[in-house]
C-alpha positions in Angstrom: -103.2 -50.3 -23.1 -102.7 -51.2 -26.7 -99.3 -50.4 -28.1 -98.5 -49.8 -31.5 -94.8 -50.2 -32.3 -93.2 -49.1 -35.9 -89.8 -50.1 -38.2 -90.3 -47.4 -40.5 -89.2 -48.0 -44.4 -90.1 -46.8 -47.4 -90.0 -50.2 -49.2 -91.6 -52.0 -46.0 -92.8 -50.2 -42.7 -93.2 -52.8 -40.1 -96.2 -52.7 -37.3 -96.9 -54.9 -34.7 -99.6 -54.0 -32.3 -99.5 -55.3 -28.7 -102.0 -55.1 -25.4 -99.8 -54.3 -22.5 -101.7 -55.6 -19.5 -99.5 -57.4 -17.1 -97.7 -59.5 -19.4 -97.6 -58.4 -23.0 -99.5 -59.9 -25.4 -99.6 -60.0 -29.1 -102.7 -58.6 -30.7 -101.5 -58.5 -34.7 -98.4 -57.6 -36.8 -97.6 -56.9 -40.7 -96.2 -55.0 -43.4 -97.0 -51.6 -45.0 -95.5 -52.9 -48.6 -94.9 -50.1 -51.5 -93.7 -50.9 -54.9 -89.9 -49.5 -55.8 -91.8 -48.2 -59.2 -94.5 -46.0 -57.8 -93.5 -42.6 -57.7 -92.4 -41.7 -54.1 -95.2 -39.1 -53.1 -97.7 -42.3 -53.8 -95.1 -44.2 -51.4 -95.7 -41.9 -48.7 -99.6 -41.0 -49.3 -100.2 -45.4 -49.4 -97.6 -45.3 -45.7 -99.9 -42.8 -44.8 -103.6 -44.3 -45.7 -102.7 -48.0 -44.6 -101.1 -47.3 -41.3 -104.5 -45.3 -40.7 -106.6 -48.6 -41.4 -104.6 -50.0 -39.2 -104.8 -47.1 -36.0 -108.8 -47.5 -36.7 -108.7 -51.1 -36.4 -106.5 -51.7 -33.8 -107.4 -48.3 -31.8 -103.6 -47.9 -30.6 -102.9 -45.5 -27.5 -99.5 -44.9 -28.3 -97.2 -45.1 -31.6 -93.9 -46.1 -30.7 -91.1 -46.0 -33.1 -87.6 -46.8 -33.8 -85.5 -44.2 -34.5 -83.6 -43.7 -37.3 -79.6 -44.6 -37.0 -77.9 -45.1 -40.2 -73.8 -44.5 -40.9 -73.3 -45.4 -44.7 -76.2 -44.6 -46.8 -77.6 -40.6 -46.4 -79.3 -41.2 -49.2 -81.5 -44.0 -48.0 -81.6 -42.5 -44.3 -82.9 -38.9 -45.8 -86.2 -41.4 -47.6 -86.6 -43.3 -44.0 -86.8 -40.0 -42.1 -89.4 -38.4 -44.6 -91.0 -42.1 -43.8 -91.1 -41.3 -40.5 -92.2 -37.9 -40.9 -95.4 -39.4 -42.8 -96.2 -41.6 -39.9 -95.8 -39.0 -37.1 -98.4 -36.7 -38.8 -100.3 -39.8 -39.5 -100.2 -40.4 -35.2 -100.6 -36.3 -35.0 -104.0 -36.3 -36.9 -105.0 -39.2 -35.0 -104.3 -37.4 -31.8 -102.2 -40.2 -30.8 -99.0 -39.5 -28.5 -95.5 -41.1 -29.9 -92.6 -42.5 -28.2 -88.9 -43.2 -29.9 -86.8 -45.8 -28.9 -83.0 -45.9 -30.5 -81.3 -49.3 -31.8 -79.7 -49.7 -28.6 -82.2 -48.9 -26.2 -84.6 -51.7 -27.8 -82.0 -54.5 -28.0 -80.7 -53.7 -24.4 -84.5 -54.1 -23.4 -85.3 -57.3 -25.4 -82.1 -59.1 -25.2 -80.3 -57.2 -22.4 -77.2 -57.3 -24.7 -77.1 -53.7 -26.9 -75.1 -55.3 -29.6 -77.7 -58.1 -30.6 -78.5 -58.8 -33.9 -81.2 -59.1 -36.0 -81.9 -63.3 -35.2 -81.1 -62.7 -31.4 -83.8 -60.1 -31.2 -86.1 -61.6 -33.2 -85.8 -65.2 -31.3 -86.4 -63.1 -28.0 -89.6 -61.3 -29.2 -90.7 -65.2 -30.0 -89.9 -66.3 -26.4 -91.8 -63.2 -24.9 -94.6 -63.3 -26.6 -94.5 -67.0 -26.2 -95.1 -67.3 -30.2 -94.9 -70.6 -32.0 -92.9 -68.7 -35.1 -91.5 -65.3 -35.4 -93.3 -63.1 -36.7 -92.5 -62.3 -40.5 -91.1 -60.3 -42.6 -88.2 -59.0 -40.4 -89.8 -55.4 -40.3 -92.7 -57.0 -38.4 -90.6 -58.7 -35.7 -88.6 -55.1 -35.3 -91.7 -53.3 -35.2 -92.9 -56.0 -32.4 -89.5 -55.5 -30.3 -90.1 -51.5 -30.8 -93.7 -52.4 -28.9 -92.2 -54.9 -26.7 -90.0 -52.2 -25.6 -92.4 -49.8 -24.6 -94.2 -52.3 -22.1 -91.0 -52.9 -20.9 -89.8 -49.6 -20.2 -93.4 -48.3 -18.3 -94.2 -51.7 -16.5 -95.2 -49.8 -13.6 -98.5 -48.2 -15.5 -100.1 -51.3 -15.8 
């Protein structure tokens, strides 16, 4: 099964894609990158477009994503969750099924510790994958993890 896991953003949307067959194994990861000047419809529309370029490469059968948990900026969690909304009709119209994972239940899977940071999760995805670097920018590694997790949690529908 090939996994596609997401870190939405509007700035950066993260996407890792990995083939869970026994024990998981990392096909590709980037970055959907907008510019801060573009108006914000473009933003969505180019989310939108590129993470379709990447479902037809990659052929995913599952979108996973993180979802959204944010306690100081509304404003900037409102613009994420219209990010998200982008993707999941992006998955819809690709008749793809999604999963959500919160914060907690992808660093409980990946580090077995829910209060792990950023590094701790990001050194883990390394050692699992058996990578010689993490993978870069962050929103790559998380949307790794957010794959990671998936495999993790459905081990037994290999």
């Amino acid at each position: 099964m090939i996994v596609l896991g997401i870190d939405p953003g509007m700035a950066l949307t993260g996407w890792g894609v990995v083939k869970k067959k026994g024990k998981p194994e990392l096909i590709a990861y980037g970055c959907i990158r907008t510019a801060k000047d573009q108006p914000q419809d473009e933003r969505f529309l180019q989310i939108y477009q590129k993470l379709k370029i990447v479902i037809k490469k990659y052929k995913p059968q599952i979108i996973c994503l993180e979802n959204l948990f944010f306690n100081t900026n509304a404003k900037t969690a409102l613009v994420v969750g219209e990010a998200r909304g982008i993707i999941k009709i992006c998955a819809i119209l690709n008749k793809l099924p999604i999963t959500e994972f919160t914060p907690l239940q992808i660093k409980n899977c990946i580090t077995g510790y829910g209060r792990a940071d950023k590094q701790q999760i990001q050194k883990m995805v390394k050692a699992l994958l058996n990578l010689d670097e993490i993978p870069r920018p962050d929103d790559a590694a998380d949307a790794v993890a957010v794959a990671l997790t998936y495999c993790f949690y459905h081990q037994e529908l290999k």
